[in-house]
GUVOKE-955035 format. One record per residue (C-alpha): residue number from 0; chain; residue in one letter; y negated, z, x negated. Coordinates in steps of 0.25 Angstrom, whole numbers. Example, Ala and Ser with C-alpha at 12.3 -4.5 7.8 and 13.67 -1.06 7.14 Angstrom:
<sites>
SITE     n   chain   res       v       w       u
SITE     0       A     a      18      31     -49
SITE     1       A     s       4      29     -55
</sites>
This chain:
<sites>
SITE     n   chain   res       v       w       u
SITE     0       A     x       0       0       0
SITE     1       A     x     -15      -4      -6
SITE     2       A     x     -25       6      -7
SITE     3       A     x     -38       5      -2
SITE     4       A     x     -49       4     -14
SITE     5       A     x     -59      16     -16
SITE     6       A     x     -68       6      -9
SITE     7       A     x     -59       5       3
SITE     8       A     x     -56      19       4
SITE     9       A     x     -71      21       4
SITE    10       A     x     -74      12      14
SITE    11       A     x     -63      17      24
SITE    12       A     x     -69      30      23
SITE    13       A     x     -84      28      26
SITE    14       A     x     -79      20      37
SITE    15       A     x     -68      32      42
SITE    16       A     x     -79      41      40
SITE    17       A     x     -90      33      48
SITE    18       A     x     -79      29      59
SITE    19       A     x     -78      46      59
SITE    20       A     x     -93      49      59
SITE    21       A     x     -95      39      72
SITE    22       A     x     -84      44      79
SITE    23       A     x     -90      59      78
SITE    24       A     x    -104      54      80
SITE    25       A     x    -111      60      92
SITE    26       A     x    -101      75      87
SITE    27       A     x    -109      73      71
SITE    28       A     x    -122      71      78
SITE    29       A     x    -121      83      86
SITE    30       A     x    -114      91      77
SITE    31       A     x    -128      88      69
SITE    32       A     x    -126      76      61
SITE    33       A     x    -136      67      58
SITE    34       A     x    -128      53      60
SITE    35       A     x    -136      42      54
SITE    36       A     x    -137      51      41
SITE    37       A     x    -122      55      41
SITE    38       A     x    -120      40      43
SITE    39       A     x    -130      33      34
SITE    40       A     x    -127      44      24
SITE    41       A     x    -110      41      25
SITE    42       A     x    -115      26      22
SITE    43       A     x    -123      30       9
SITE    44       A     x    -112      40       3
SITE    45       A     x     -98      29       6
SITE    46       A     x    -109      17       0
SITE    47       A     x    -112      27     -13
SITE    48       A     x     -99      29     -14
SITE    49       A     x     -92      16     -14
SITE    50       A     x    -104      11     -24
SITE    51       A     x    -100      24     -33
SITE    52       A     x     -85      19     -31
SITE    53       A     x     -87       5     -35
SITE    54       A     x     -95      11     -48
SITE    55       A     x     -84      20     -51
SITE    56       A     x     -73      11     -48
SITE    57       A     x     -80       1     -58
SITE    58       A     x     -82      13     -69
SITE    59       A     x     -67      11     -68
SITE    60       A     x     -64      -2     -74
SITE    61       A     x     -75       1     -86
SITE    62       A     x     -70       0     -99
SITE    63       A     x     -78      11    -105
SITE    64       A     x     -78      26    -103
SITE    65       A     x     -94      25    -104
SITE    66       A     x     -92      12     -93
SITE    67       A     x     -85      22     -84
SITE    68       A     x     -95      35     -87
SITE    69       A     x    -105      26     -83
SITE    70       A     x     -98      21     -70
SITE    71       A     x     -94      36     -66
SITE    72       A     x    -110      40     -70
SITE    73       A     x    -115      28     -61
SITE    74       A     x    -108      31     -50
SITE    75       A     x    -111      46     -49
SITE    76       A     x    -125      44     -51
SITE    77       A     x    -125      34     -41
SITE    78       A     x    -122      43     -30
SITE    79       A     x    -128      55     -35
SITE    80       A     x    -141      49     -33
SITE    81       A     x    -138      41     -21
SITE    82       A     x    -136      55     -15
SITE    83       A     x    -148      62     -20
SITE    84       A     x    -155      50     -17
SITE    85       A     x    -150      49      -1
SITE    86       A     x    -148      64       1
SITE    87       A     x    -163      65      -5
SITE    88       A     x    -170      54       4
SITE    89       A     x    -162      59      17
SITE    90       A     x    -167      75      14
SITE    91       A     x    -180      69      12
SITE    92       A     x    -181      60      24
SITE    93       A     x    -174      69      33
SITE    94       A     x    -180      83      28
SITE    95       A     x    -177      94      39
SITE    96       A     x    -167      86      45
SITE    97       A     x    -157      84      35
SITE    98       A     x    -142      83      42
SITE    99       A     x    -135      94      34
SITE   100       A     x    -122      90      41
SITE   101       A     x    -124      76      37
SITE   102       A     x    -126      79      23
SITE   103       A     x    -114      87      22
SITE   104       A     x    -105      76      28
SITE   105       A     x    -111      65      19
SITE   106       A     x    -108      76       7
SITE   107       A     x     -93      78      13
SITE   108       A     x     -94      62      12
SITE   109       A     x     -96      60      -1
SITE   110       A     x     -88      69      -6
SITE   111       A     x     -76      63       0
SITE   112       A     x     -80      49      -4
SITE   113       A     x     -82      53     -18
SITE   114       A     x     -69      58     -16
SITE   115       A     x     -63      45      -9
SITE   116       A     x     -70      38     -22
SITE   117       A     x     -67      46     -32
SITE   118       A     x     -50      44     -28
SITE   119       A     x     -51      30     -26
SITE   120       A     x     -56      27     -40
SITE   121       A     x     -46      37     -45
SITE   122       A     x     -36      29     -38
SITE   123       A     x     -41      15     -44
SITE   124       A     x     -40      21     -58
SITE   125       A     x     -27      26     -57
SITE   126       A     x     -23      12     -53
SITE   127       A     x     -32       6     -64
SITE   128       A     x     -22      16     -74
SITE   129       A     x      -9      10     -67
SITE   130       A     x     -12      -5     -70
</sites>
């Protein structure tokens, strides 16, 4: 049986997870979600993440060690600031109202995407070893 790729796994996850976050709509509003945030903040974190996979996934092939440094570096600088950068600009737009539950959720999110992305390339290196 073929596996997905980290880009298919990804994928299938933003798209289970915003299948979910429809399905619960009206209960995550009232339960006090904002849902264009929790929404436009899902899209920012799976598209952050695919572009840091991509990165890493091609740190991968290098054949240097500084190459690879240099891949790994690039790719975590890449979200670190994207994240300041959005979470920054949304407490700055929104001020009193920041969505507490919302940034939890998108925090939970990311997490599991690195995680999702982080065992995909683990997986595509241990086949790189086995060829």
């Amino acid at each position: 049986m073929r596996r997905l790729s980290t880009t298919g796994v990804l994928s299938s996850f933003f798209f289970g997870i915003n299948a979910l976050i429809f399905l619960l709509f009206s209960t995550l509003e009232n339960g006090g979600f904002d849902m264009r945030m929790l929404l436009i903040g899902h899209g920012i974190v799976f598209l952050m993440t695919l572009v840091s996979s991509l990165l890493l996934s091609g740190s991968l092939k290098a054949a240097t060690t500084a190459a690879f440094l240099r891949g790994v570096y690039g790719s975590f600088l890449f979200k670190f600031f994207l994240v300041a950068i959005t979470t920054l600009g949304y407490a700055f737009v929104k001020r009193q109202e920041v969505n507490k539950p919302g940034l939890f959720t998108l925090m939970a999110l990311y997490l599991l995407y690195t995680f999702l992305e982080i065992r995909g390339l683990l997986i595509q290196q241990k086949k790189k070893e086995h060829v």
